[in-house]
N, C-alpha and C positions, 0 to 999 in steps of 0.2 A: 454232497453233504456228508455221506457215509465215509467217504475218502479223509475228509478233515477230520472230523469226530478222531478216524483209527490214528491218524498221523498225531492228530494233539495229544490223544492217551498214550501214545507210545513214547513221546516227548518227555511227557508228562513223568511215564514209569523209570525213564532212563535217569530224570532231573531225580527223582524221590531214589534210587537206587544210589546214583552217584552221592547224594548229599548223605545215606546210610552208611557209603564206605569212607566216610570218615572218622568211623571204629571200625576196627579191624575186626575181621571175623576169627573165632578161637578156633586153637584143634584139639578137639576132642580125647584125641590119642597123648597129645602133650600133656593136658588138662590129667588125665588119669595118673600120670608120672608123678605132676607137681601136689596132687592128693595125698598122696603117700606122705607128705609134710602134717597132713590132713587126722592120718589115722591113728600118729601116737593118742588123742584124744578124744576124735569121732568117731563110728561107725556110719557106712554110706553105702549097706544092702539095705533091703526094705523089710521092714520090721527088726531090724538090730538094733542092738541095745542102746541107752544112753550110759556115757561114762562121762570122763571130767565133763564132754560137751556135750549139746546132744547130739541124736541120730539124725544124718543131712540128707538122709534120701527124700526126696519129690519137697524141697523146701521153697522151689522157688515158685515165685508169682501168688505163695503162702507170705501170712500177718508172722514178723517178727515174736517170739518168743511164743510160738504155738505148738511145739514139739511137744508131746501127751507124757506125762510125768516127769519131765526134766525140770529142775529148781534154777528158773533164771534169777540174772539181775533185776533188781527193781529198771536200773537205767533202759535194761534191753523190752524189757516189760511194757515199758512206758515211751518206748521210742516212737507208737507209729508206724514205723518203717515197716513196709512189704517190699520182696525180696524178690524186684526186676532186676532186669540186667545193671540197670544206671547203679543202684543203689548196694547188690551185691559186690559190684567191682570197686564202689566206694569203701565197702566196708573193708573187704579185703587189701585192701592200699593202705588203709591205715586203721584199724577195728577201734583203737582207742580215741580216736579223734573222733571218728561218726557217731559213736555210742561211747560216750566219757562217764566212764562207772562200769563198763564193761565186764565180764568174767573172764574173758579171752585172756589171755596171754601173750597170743600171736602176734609176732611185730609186724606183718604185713608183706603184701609181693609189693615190689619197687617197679616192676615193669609193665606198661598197660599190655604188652604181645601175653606175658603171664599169666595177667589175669583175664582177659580174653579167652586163652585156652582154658581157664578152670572150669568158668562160665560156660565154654560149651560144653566141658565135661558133666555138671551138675545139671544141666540140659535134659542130658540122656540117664540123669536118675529118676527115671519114671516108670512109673509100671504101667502093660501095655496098656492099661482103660484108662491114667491118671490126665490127658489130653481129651479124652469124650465124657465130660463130667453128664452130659444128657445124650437122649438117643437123637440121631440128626434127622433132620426132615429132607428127605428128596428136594421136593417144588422149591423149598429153600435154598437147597444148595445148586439146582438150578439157575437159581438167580444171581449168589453167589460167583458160578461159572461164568455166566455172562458180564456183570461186573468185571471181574479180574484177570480169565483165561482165555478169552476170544479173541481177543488181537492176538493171541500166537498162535494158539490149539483151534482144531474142530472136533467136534462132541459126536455126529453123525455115523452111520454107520458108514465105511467105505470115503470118508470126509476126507478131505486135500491137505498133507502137509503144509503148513503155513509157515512160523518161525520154529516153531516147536513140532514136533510130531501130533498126529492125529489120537485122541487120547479113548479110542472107542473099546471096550473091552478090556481095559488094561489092568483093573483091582485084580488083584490075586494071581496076574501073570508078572514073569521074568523082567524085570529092567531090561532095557534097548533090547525090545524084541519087535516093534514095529519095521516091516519091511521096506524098506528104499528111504527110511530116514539117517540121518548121518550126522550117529551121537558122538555126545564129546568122548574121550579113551576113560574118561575116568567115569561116565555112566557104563559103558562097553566093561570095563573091569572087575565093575562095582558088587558084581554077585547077586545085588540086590534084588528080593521077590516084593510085590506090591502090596504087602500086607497090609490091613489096617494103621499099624506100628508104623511102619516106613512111610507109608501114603501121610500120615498126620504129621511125622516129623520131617518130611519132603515140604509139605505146604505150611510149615510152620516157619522154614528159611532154609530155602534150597541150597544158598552159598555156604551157610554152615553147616546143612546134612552131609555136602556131598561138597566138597572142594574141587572145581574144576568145572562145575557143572556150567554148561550151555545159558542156563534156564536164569533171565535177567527178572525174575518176577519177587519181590521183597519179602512177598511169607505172609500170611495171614497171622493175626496178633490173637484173634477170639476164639474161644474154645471151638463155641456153640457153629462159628461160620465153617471149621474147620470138617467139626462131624457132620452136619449138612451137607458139605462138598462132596466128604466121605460117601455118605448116603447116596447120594446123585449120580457118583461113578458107579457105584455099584450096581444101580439100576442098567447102565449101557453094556447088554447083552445082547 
């Protein structure tokens, strides 16, 4: 019975992964390039100023025209629109179509690979706490772990590689440093330390943290599940 269960959830994660790479995942490092389009009119450090547009640091998964003293559109005002992925790469394709009354000017990127990469660049405009909007609960992200990461990972001390490496210990150490597992080159290259930062924007979408990665698991969407899970690693010491 335990054998079907893992076989069906694994089916299961491969069917919901495959049907997600039907948008392309962005790159980050492009995304920074294509900005630069960005800054004759925004700033996109945290706390800089507003000019013609406003300031686009940590806007996304934030309410359309919520930027603290910038003078919107009535149109942008009254859109509605909160700023997911779907609807950023909408706007950005065409600004004056989605929001008709607009203040923008911008005529738009023409190519979804473009706006893809913007998207993950505005991604990583966060600041390190702006992802653990509350403090996580362990027993929660327990649960969490089990839900999502046990058909690959063991949590145990001394626990058995499964698809993934065994994940005991691992907040605040070195990326691919678990012994006799055999990471993909671009976790081995990656530099990366397990910081609170990396750990939330790892389980937030692996394929777009880390291009290359091994790890077929889609990313957790909710703040609150994320800091939980947080929490829960950091207990396995």
């Amino acid at each position: 019975m335990k054998l079907k269960y893992l076989i069906s959830t694994c089916i299961g994660s491969v069917m919901f992964v495959s049907a997600a790479g039907a948008i392309a995942a962005g790159d980050a490092a492009s995304g920074e390039k294509l900005a630069k389009k960005c800054a004759a009119c925004h700033t996109m450090d945290e706390g800089g100023k507003n000019r013609l547009g406003p300031n686009l640091f940590n806007i996304l998964d934030k309410p359309a025209g919520a930027v603290e003293g910038y003078k919107y559109s009535s149109a942008m005002k009254e859109s509605g629109i909160t700023w997911d992925a779907a609807t950023f790469q909408d706007f950005i394709a065409k600004p004056k179509k989605v929001v008709k009354g607009t203040k923008m000017s911008f005529s738009g990127l023409k190519t979804a690979a473009q706006r893809a990469d913007l998207l993950a660049y505005f991604q990583t405009l966060r600041s390190s706490t702006a992802e653990i909007e509350s403090h996580g609960n362990a027993e929660d992200g327990k649960v969490v772990a089990q839900k999502h990461c046990i058909v690959c990972h063991s949590f145990e001390k001394g626990g058995k590689t499964v698809y993934g490496p065994n994940l005991f210990d691992m907040a605040g150490k070195p990326a691919a440093a678990i012994a006799g597992y055999d990471y993909s080159d671009a976790l081995k290259t990656s530099g990366l330390t397990w910081t609170d930062k990396n750990l939330i924007g790892f389980l937030a979408d692996p394929e777009q943290f880390l291009k290359g990665t091994k790890a077929r698991f889609p990313g957790l969407k909710s703040a609150q599940d994320k800091a939980d899970i947080l929490a829960y690693m950091k207990t396995l010491k």
